[in-house]
C-alpha positions in Angstrom: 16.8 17.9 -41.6 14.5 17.6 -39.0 10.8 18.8 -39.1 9.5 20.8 -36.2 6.6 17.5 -35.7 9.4 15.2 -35.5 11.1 16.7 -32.7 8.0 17.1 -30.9 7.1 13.1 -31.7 10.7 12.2 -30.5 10.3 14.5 -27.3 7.1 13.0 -26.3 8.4 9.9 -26.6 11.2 10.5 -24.2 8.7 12.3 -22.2 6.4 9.0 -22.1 9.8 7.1 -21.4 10.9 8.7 -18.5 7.4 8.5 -17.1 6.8 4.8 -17.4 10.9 4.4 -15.5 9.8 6.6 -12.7 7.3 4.1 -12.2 9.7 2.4 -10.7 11.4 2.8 -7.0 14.8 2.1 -6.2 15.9 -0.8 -3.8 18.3 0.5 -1.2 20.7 -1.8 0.9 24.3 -2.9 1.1 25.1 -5.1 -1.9 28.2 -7.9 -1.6 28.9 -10.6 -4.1 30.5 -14.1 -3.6 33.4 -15.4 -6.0 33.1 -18.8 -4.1 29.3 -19.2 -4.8 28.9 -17.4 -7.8 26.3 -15.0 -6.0 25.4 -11.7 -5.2 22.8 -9.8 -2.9 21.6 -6.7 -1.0 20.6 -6.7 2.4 17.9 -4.1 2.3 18.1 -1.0 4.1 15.0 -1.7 5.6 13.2 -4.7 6.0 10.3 -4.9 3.0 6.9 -6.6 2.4 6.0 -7.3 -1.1 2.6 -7.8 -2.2 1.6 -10.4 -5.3 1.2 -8.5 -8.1 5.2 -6.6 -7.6 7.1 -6.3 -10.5 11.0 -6.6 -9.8 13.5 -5.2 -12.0 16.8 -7.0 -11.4 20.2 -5.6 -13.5 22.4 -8.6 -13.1 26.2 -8.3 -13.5 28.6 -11.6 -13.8 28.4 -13.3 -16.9 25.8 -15.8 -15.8 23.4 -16.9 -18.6 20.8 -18.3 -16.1 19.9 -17.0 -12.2 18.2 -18.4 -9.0 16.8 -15.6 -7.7 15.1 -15.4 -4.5 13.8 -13.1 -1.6 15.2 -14.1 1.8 12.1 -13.4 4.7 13.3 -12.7 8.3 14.7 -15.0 10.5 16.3 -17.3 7.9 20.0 -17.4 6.6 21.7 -17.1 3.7 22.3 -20.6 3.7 19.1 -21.9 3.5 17.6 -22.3 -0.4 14.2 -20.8 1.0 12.4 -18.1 -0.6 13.1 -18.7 -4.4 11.2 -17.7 -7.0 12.7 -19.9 -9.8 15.0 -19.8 -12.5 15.6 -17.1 -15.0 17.1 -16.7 -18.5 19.7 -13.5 -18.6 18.1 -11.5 -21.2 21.0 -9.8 -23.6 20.1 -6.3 -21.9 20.9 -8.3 -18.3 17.8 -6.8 -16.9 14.9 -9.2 -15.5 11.9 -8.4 -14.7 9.9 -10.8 -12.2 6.5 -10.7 -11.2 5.4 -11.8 -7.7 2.9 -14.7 -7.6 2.3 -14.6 -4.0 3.2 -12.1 -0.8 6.7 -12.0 0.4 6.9 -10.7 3.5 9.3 -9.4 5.9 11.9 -9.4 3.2 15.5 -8.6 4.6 17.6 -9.6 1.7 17.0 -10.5 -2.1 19.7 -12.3 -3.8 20.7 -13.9 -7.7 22.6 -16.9 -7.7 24.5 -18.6 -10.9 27.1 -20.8 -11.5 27.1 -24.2 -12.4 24.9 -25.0 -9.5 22.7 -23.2 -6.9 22.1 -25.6 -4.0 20.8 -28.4 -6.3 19.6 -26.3 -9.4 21.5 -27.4 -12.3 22.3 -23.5 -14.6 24.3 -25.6 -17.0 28.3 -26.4 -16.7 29.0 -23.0 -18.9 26.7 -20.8 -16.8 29.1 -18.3 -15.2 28.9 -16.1 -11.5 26.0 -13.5 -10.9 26.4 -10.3 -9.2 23.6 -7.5 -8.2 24.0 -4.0 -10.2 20.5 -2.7 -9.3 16.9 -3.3 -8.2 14.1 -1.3 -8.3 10.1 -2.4 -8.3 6.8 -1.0 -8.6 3.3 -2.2 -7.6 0.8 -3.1 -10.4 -3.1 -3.1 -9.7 -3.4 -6.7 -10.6 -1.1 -9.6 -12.4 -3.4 -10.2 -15.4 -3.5 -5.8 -16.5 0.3 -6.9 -18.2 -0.9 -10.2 -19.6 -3.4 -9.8 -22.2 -3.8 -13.5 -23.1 -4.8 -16.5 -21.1 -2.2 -18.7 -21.9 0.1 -16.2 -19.8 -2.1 -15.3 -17.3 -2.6 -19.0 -16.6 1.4 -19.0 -16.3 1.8 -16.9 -13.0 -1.2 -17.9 -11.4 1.3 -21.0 -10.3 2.6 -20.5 -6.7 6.4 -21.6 -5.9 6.9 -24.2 -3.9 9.8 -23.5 -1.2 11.5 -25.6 0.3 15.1 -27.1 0.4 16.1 -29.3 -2.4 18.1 -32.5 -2.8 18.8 -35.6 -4.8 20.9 -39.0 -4.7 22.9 -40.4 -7.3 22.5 -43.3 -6.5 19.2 -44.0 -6.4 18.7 -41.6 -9.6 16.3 -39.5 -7.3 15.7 -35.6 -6.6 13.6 -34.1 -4.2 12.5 -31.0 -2.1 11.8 -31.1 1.5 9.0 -28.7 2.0 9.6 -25.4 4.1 6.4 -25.8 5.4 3.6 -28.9 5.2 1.1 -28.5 2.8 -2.3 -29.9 1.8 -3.0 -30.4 -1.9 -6.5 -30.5 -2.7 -8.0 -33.0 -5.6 -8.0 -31.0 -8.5 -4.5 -29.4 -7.7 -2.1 -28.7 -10.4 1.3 -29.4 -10.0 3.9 -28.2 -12.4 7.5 -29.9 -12.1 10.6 -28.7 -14.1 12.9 -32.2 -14.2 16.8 -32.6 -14.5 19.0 -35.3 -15.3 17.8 -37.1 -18.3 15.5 -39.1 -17.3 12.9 -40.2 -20.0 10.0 -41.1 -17.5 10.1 -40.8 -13.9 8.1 -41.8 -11.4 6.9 -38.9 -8.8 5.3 -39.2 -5.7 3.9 -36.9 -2.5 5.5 -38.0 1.1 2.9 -37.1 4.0 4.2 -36.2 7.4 4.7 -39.9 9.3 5.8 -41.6 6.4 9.9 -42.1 5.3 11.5 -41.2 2.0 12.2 -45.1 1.8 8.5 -46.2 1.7 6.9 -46.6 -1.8 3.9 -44.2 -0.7 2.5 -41.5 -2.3 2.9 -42.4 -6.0 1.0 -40.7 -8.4 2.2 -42.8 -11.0 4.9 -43.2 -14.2 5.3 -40.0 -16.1 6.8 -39.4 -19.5 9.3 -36.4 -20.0 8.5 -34.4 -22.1 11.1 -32.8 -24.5 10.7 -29.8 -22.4 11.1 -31.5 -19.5 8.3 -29.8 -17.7 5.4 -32.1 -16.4 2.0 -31.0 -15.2 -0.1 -33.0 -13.2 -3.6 -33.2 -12.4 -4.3 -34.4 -9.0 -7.2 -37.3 -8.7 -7.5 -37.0 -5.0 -6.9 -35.2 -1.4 -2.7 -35.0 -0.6 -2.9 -33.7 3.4 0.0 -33.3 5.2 2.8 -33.6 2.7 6.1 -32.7 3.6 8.0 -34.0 0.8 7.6 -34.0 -2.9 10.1 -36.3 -4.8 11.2 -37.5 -8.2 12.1 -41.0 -9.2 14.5 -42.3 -12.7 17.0 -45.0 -13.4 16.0 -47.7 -14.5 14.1 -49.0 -11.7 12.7 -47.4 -8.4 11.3 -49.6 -6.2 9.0 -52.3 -8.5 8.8 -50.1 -11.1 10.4 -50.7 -14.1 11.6 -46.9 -16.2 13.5 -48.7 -19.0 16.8 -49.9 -19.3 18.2 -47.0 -20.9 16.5 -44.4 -18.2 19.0 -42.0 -16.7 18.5 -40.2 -13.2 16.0 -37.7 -12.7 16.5 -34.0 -10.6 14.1 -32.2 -9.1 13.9 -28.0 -10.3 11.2 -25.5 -9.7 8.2 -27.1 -8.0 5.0 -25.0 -8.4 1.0 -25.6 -8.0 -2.4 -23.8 -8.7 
């Protein structure tokens, strides 16, 4: 049987429950879904600004493992892979909680995206079609009050890179054509997530005036790591950079990977 103080300890549990939820605000809009490209979305009721620092809560439906999601900003289309802030494990409860690293503004529609593949993010030839059940956010006083190490705080300091992605099979390359130029001062780090399976890969920063076929930029000959995540330390000024790009196969231009090197894809591009 129950004592009296355990009642009260469960009620004021509930009680603290119910007050950390309400935190939260509801997301309205009208919410479709795409069979053809595994996808789903709600174009909000009224267009939104979020500030860095917002937490999203995102209940996804489908039976997609992993998601693209991303926050489309007024004036661009559905079609275009701008906006995205990365990709995201399906937790077993299918809710995800993402916080903003930057300001999103004008917001119009946010959107999950699985499948196979999202534009060209690779979610694995099992991953299955997402839809939107829910969202809902609330605005925290700063990023680092719900990270109470460095390690993590370090984590979403790094900014997303945006921009529309690509890659050729035959040349064993991936890259992403930048939504808008960027400068990249010395000291910059960039943070690359790499497909295919390339073991090393050669990556390189294309400044405004120069052509993808011109062997400019390189930063040099990178290992993969088993993670297949690389960071890199920038030695010097990048101005005017409107492509970032990734280089495998065996050889690209006069630089030899290794016989036995596979392709290389480009993922979720992000700097601090």
């Amino acid at each position: 049987m129950f004592t009296k103080a355990y009642l009260i300890a469960i009620i004021a549990v509930c009680i603290l429950f119910a007050q950390t939820d309400s935190n939260y605000t509801t997301i309205t809009g009208s919410i479709g879904e795409s069979g053809q490209w595994g996808s789903g979305w709600i174009d909000l009721e009224n267009v939104m600004t979020f500030n860095k620092g917002t937490v999203l809560r995102i209940e996804v439906g489908g039976t997609a493992q992993k998601v693209i999601v991303r926050l489309l900003g007024k004036g661009k289309t559905p079609d275009m892979p701008v906006g995205i802030l990365g990709r995201f494990d399906v937790p077993e409860n299918r809710v995800i909680e993402v916080i903003l690293k930057s300001n999103y503004t004008n917001i119009w529609q946010i959107s999950v995206h699985g499948s196979p593949k999202a534009w060209n993010y690779n979610l694995g030839a099992e991953n299955g079609p997402a839809t939107i059940v829910n969202i809902e956010f609330k605005t925290i006083e700063s990023i680092s009050s719900i990270n109470n190490n460095t390690e993590k705080s370090d984590k979403v300091d790094f900014l997303n890179i945006s921009g529309t992605p690509g890659e050729s099979g035959q040349w064993g390359s991936g890259w992403i054509d930048l939504e808008n130029v960027m400068t990249f001062n010395k000291g910059t780090l960039l943070r690359i997530e790499v497909g295919g399976t390339a073991q090393k890969i050669l990556i390189r920063l294309l400044e405004k005036g120069k052509t993808p076929d011109m062997p400019v930029g390189i930063l040099g000959k990178f290992d993969v790591p088993e993670n297949r995540v690389i960071e890199v330390t920038l030695k010097r000024n990048y101005t005017n950079i409107w492509q970032i790009s990734i280089h495998g196969s065996p050889k690209a231009w006069n630089y030899n990977l290794g016989a036995e090197n596979g392709p290389a894809t480009i993922g979720l591009v992000q700097y601090k």
